[in-house]
C-alpha positions in Angstrom: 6.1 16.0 -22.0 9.1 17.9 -20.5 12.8 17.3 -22.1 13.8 15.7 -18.9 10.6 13.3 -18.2 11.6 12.2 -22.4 15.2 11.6 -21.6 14.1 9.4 -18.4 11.8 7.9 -19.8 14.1 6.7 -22.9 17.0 5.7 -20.2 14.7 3.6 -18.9 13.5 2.1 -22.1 16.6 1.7 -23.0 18.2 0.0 -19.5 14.8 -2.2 -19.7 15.8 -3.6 -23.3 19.3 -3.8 -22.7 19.0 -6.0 -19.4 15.6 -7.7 -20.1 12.6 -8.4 -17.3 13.6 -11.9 -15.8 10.1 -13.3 -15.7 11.1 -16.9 -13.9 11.5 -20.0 -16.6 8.6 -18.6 -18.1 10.4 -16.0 -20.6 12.1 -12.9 -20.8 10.1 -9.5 -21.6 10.9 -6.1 -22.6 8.8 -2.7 -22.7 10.0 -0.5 -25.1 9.1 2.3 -27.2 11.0 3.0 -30.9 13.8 2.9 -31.7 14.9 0.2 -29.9 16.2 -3.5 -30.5 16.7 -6.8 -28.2 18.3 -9.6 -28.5 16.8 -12.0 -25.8 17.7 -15.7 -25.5 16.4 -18.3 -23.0 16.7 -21.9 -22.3 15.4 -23.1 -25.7 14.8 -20.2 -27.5 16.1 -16.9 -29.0 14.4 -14.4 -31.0 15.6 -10.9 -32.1 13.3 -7.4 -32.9 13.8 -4.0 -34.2 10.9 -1.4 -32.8 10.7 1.2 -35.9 8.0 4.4 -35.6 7.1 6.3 -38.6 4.6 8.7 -38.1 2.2 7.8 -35.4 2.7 3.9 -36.4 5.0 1.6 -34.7 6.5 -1.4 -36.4 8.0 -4.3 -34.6 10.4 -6.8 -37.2 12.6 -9.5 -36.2 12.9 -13.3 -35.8 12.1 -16.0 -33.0 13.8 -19.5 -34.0 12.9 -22.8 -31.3 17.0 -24.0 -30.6 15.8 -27.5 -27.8 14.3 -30.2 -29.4 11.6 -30.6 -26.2 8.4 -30.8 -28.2 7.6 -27.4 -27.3 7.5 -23.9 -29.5 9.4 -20.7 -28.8 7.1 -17.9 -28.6 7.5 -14.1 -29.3 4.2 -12.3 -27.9 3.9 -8.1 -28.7 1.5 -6.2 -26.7 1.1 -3.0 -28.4 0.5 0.1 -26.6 -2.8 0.3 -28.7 -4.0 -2.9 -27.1 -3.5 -4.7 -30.7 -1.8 -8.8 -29.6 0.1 -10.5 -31.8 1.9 -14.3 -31.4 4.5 -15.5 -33.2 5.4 -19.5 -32.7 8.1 -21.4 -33.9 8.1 -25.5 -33.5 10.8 -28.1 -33.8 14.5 -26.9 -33.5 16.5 -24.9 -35.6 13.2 -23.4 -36.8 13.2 -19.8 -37.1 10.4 -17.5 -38.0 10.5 -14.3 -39.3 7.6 -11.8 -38.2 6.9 -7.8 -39.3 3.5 -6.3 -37.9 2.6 -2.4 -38.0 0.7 -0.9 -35.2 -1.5 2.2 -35.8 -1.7 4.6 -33.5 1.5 3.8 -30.5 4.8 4.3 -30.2 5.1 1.3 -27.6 5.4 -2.4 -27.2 5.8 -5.4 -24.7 7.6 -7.8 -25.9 7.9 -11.2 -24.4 10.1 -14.2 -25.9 8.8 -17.5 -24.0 8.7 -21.7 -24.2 5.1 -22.8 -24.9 
């Protein structure tokens, strides 16, 4: 990959985490690719991640924590570049779940912080 098709495509990663994908009242979603971090927060939920690569392995860290008491769970899904899928749920508010998942072979993530 050229210098300049990197540096575009990190720009873009990087205006993509920084401002979020609006996806309705469904959630907020991020595509990124390490290193990276977000922050999101939506109406009764917030959740933070740290994208980490060592190697040819990418690891995605960070929290998700349910702030409504609604009955419903916040929800941190990760769509690794790989194809692996991982869901992270926490219930009830003021819980807050920590989460730290390796993913072989990608450099790249989807991350989507929802109300389920």
């Amino acid at each position: 990959m050229s210098a300049v098709r990197k540096t575009i495509t990190s720009v873009t990663s990087a205006v993509v985490i920084a401002g979020g994908l609006a996806l309705g009242a469904a959630g907020q979603a991020s595509a990124a690719s390490c290193p990276s971090s977000a922050s999101p927060k939506i109406s009764g939920a917030e959740a933070h991640w740290d994208l980490r690569c060592s190697g040819n392995n990418l690891t995605v860290s960070g929290w998700v924590e349910d702030t409504r008491m609604d009955g419903k769970c916040a929800v941190v899904r990760i769509s690794a570049g790989n194809g692996a899928y991982r869901k992270v749920s926490a219930c009830n508010s003021g819980v807050r779940k920590s989460f730290n998942f390796t993913f072989a072979k990608t450099k790249s993530a989807q991350l989507r912080l929802a109300i389920a």
